[in-house]
N, CA, C and O of each residue as an XYZ file, in Angstrom:
340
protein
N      63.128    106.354    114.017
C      63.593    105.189    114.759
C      64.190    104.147    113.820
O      65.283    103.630    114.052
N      63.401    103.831    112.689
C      64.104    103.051    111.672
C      65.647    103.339    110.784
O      66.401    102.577    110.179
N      65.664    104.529    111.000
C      67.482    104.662    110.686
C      67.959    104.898    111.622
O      69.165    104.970    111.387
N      67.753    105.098    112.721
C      68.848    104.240    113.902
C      68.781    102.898    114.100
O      69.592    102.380    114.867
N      68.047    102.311    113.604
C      68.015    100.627    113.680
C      68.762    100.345    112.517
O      69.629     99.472    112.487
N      68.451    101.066    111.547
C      68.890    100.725    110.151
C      71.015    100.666    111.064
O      71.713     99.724    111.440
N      71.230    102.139    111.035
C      72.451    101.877    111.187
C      73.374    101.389    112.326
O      74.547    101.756    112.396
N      72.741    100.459    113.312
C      73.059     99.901    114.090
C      73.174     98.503    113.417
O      74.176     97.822    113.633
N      72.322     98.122    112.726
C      71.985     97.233    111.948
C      73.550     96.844    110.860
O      74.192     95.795    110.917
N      73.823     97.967    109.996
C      75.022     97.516    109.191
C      76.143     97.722    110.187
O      77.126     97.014    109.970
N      76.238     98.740    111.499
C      77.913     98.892    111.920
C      77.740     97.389    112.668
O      78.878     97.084    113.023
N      76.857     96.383    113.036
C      76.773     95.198    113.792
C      77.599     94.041    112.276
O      78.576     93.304    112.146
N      76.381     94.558    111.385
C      77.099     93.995    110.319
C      78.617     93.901    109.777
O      79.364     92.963    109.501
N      78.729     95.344    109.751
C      80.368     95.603    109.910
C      80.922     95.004    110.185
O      81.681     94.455    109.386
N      80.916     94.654    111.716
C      81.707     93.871    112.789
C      81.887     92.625    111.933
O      82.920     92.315    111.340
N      80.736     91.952    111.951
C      81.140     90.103    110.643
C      81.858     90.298    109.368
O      82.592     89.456    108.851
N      81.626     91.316    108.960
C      82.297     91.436    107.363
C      82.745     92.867    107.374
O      81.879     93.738    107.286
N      84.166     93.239    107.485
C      84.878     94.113    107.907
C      85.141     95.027    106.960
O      85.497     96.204    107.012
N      84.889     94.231    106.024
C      85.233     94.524    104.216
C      84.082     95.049    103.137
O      84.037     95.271    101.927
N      83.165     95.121    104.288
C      82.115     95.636    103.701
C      82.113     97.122    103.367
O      82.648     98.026    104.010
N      81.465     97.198    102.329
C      81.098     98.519    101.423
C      79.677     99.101    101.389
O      79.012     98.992    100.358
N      79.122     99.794    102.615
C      77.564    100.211    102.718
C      77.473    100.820    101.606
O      76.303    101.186    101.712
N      77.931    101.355    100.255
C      77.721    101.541     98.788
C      76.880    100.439     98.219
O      75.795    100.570     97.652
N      77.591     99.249     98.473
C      77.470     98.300     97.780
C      76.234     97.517     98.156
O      75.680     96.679     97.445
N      75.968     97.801     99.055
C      74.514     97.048     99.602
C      73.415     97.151     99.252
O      72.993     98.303     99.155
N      72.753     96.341     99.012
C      71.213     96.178     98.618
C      70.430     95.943     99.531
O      70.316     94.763     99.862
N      69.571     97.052    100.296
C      68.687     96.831    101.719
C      68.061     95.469    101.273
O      68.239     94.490    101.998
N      67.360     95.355    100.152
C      66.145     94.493    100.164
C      66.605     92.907     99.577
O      65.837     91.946     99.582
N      67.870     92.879     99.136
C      68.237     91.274     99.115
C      68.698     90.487    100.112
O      68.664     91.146    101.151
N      69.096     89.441    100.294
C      69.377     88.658    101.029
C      70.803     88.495    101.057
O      71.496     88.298    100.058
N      71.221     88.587    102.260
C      72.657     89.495    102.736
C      73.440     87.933    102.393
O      74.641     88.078    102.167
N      72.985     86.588    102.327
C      74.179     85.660    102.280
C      74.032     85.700    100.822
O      75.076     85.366    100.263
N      73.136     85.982    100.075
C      73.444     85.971     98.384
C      74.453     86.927     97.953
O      75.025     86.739     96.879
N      74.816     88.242     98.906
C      75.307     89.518     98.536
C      76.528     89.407     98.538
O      77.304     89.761     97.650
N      76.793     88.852     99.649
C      78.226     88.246    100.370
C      78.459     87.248    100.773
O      77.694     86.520    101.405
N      79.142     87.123    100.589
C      80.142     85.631    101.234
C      80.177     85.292    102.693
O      81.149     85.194    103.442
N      79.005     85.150    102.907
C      78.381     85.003    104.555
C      77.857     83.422    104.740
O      76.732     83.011    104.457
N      79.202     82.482    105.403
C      78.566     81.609    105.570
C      77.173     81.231    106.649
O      76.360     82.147    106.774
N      76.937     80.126    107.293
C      76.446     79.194    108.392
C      77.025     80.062    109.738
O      76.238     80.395    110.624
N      78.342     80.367    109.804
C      78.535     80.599    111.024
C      78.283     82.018    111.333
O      77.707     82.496    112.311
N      79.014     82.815    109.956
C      78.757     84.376    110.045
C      77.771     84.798    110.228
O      77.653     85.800    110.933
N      76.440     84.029    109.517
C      75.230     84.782    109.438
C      74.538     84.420    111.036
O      73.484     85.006    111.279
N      75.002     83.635    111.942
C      74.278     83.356    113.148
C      75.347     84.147    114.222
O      74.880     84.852    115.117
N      76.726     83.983    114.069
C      77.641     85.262    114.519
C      77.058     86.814    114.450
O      77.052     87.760    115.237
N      76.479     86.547    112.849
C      75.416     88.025    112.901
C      73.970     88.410    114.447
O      73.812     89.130    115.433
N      73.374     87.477    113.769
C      72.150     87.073    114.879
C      72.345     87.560    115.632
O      71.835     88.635    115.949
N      73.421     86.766    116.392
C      73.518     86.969    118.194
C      74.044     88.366    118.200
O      73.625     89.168    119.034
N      74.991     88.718    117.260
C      75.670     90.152    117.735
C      74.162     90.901    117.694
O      73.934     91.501    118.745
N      73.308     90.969    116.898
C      72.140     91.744    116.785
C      70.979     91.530    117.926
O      69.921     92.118    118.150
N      71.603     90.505    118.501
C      70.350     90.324    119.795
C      71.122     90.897    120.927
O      70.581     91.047    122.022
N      72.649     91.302    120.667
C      73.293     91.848    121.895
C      73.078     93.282    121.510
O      72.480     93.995    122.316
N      73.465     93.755    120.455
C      72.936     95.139    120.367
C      71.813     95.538    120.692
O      71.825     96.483    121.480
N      70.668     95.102    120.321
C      69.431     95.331    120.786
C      68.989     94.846    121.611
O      67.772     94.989    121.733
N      69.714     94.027    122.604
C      68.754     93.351    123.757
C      67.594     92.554    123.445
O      66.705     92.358    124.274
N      67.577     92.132    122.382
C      66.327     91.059    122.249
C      66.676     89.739    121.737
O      67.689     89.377    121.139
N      65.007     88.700    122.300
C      65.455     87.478    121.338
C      65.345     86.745    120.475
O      64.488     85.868    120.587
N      66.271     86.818    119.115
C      65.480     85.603    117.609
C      65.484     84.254    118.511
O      66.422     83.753    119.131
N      64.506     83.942    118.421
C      64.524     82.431    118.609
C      64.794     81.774    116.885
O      64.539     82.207    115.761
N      65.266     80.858    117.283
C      66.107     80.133    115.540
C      64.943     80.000    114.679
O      65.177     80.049    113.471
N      63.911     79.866    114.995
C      62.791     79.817    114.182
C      62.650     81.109    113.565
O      62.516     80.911    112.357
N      62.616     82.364    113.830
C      62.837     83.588    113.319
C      63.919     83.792    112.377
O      63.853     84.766    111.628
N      64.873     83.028    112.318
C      66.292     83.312    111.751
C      66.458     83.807    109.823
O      67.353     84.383    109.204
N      65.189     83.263    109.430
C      64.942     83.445    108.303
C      64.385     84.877    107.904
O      64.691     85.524    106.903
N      63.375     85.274    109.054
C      63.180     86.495    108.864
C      64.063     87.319    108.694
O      63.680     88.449    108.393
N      65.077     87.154    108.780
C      66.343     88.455    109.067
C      67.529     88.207    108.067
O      68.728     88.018    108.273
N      66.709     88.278    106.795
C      67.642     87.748    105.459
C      68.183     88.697    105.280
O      69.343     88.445    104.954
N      67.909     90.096    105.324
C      67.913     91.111    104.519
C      68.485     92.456    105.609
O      68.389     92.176    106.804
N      69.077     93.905    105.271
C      69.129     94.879    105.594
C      67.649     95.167    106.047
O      67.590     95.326    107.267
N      66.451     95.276    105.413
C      65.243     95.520    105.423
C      64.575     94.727    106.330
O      63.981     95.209    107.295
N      64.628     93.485    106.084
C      64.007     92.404    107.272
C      64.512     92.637    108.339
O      63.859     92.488    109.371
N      66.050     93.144    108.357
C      65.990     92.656    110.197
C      65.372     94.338    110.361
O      64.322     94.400    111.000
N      65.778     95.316    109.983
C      64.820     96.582    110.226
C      63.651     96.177    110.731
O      63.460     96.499    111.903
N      62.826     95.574    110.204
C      61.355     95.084    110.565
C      61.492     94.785    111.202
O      61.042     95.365    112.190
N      62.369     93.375    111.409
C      61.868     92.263    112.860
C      61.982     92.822    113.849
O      61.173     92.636    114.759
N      63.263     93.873    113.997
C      63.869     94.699    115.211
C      62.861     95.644    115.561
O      62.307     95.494    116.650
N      62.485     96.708    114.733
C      61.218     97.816    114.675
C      60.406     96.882    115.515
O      60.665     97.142    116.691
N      59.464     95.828    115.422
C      58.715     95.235    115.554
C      58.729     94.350    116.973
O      57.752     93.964    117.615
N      60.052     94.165    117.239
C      60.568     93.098    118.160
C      60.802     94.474    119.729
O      60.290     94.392    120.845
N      61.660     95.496    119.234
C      61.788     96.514    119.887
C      59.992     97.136    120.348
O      59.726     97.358    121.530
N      59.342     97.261    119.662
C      58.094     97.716    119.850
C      57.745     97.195    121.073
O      58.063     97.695    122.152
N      56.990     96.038    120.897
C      56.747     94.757    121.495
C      57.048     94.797    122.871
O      56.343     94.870    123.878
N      58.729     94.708    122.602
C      59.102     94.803    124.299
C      58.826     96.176    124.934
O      58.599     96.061    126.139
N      58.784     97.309    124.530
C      58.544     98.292    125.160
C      57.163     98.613    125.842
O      57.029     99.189    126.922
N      55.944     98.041    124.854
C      55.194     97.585    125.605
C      54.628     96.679    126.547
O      53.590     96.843    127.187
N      55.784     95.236    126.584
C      55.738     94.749    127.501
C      55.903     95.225    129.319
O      55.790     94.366    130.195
């Protein structure tokens, strides 16, 4: 389940940064240090990732989801959650 999240995860990414190189990525750093992802891109990110997955960061979460790896988690975790809801 986690590498279908995983790669839903970068083609969403894709979409914000078009120019991206999944070579070049580092799951476990923090995607605005990696790239040139401002204020708007990285919450342009967010929402595209709450439309892909149907769920919701509330802005307080927003930090959790620095990373390739973090949003894996939050999503794994967030996806869980609702299914047992």
């Amino acid at each position: 389940m986690n590498e279908d999240i995983r790669a839903r995860v970068l083609r969403t990414l894709s979409g914000i940064l078009p120019e991206l190189n999944p070579q070049d990525l580092k799951p476990a750093l923090n995607l605005r240090d990696q790239f040139d992802l401002d204020s708007i891109d990285f919450l342009n990110f967010l929402l595209a990732l709450q439309q892909e997955f149907a769920v919701d960061v509330p802005e307080s979460d927003a930090g959790k989801l620095g990373s390739i790896d973090a949003c894996v988690e939050y999503l794994a975790q967030a996806l869980q959650q609702g299914a047992q809801a």
